[in-house]
N, C-alpha and C positions, 0 to 999 in steps of 0.2 A: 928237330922236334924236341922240343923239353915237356917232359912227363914229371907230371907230379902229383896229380888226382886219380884216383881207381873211382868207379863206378860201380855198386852194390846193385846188379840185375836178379833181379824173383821172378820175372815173367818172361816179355817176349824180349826183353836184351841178355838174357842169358840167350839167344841164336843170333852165331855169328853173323848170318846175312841178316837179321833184322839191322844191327847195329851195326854192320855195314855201310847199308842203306841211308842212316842219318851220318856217319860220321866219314863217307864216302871212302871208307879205306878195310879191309880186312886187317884185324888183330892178329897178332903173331902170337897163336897161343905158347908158347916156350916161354916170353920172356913180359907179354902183355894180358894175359889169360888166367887167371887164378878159379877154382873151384873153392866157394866159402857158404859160410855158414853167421846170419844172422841173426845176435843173440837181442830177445826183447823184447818183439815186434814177430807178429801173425801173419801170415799172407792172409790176405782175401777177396773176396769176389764185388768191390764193394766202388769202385770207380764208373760215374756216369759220367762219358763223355762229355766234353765243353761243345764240339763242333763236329763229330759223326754221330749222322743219324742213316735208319737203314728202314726197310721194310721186309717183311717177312709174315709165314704162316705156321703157327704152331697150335694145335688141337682143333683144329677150327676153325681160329680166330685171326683175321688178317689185320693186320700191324702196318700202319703207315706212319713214315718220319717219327720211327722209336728210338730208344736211345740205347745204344750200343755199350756194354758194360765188360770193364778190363779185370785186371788184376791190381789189386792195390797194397796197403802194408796197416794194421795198425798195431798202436802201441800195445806191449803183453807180455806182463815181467817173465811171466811163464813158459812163455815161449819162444820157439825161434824158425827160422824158415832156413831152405837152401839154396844157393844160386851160383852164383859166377860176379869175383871182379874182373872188373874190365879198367886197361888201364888206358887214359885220354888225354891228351891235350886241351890247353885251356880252348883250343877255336873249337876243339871235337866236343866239351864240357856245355859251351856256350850253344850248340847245334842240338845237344840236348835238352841240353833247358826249354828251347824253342817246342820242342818237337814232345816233351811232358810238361808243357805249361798250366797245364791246371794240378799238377803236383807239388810240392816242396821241398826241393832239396835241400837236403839235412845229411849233418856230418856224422856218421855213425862209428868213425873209425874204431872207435874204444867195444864197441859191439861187435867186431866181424874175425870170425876165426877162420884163418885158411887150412886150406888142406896139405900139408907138407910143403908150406913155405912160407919165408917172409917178406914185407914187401917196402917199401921206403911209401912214404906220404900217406897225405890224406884219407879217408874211403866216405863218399855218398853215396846217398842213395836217394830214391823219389818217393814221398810221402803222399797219399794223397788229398787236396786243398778239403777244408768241411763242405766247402759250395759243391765240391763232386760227390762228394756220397748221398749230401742232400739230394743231388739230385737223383743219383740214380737210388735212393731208397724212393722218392716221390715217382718217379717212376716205374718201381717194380709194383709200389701200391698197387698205382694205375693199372696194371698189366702191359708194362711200355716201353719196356726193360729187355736185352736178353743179351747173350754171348753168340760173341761169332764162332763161327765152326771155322772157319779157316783160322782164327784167331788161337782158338782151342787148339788147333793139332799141331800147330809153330811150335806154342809153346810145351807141351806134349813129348814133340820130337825133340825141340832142343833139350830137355830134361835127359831124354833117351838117350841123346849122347854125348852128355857127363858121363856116363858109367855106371856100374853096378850098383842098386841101389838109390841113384835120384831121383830116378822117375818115379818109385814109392812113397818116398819121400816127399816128391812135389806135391803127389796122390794123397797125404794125409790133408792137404791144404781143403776146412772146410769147402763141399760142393757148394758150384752158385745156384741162389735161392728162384734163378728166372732160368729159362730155358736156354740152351744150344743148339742154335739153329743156322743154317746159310741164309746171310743178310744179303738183299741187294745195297749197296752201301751208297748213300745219295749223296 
C-alpha cells in the first residue's frame, strides 16, 4: 500500500465506520488517523443531495421525495472548523471521490493544523459543488429540505469520540436552517 494523500473529514468521515464503509478497510488510527483543524473555511449545513431523496413528517407537514441535506465547508478567512485526517490510498482516494461526487476536492494542505503531529503529503478535503447548495438552498425555500437524524447522531458521536472538547467544537458549527428528522430514505 503506498500512502500519500490525507483526507480532511468535518462530517460523517471523521467516523471510522463511515469511512470504513467506502474505503472497505479500518484505519489504523496510531499511524493513519490524525485529529486536525481546518483553517479558512466554515462548516455548514448547506449540501443538497445529487441522488438521496427521503420522505418524512415534521410539524404537520408530510414531505415526499425531499432532499436530504449533509454537511458541507465554505470558504471564511475567519474561520476554521475541526475534524480528523485520514490517511488513503490513491484506490481508497478514488472510492471517495465516487462516493462525494457532487463535491470538490481541493487541496487544503497549507490550511490544516494537526494536533501533535506531522504528517508527509498532501491533505484534501471535499468542497461542496455550487449545483448542491443551489439546490439544497431551493429546496429548503421550498420547505423540501431536511437533515437525517441517523445522519445527525453519526456524525455527533464521531465528534464525541475525538475527545475532550470536539464535540463543542463541532457544536459551534452554525445550526441547519431545515429540520432533523428520521427520513424514510428512497
Amino acid at each position: 500500500m503506498t500512502f500519500s494523500t490525507w483526507v480532511f473529514g468535518y462530517g460523517s468521515l471523521v467516523s471510522p465506520a463511515s469511512m470504513a464503509r467506502t474505503i472497505g478497510r479500518v484505519v489504523d488510527p496510531t499511524t493513519e488517523f490524525a485529529i486536525a483543524h481546518l483553517h479558512g473555511y466554515g462548516r455548514r449545513w448547506n449540501y443538497g443531495s445529487l441522488h438521496r431523496r427521503g420522505d418524512w413528517s415534521d410539524d404537520g407537514m408530510e414531505v415526499t421525495q425531499g432532499l436530504i441535506v449533509s454537511l458541507g465547508l465554505e470558504e471564511s478567512t475567519d474561520e476554521s472548523c475541526n475534524g480528523a485526517a485520514i490517511r488513503v490510498t490513491a484506490d481508497e482516494l478514488a472510492q471517495l471521490d465516487w462516493r462525494e461526487r457532487d463535491y470538490e476536492r481541493t487541496d487544503v494542505t497549507d490550511h490544516v493544523e494537526l494536533d501533535g503531529r506531522t504528517i508527509a503529503g498532501r491533505i484534501v478535503t471535499y468542497v461542496p459543488r455550487v449545483s448542491a447548495v443551489d439546490r439544497y438552498e431551493q429546496a429548503r425555500d421550498r420547505g423540501r429540505a431536511a437533515v437525517e437524524q441517523r445522519y445527525w447522531d453519526l456524525v455527533h458521536t464521531a465528534f464525541d469520540a475525538l475527545g475532550s472538547g470536539h464535540r463543542e467544537r463541532f457544536s459551534s458549527t452554525p445550526a441547519p436552517d431545515v429540520p432533523v428528522v428520521d427520513i424514510a430514505v428512497n
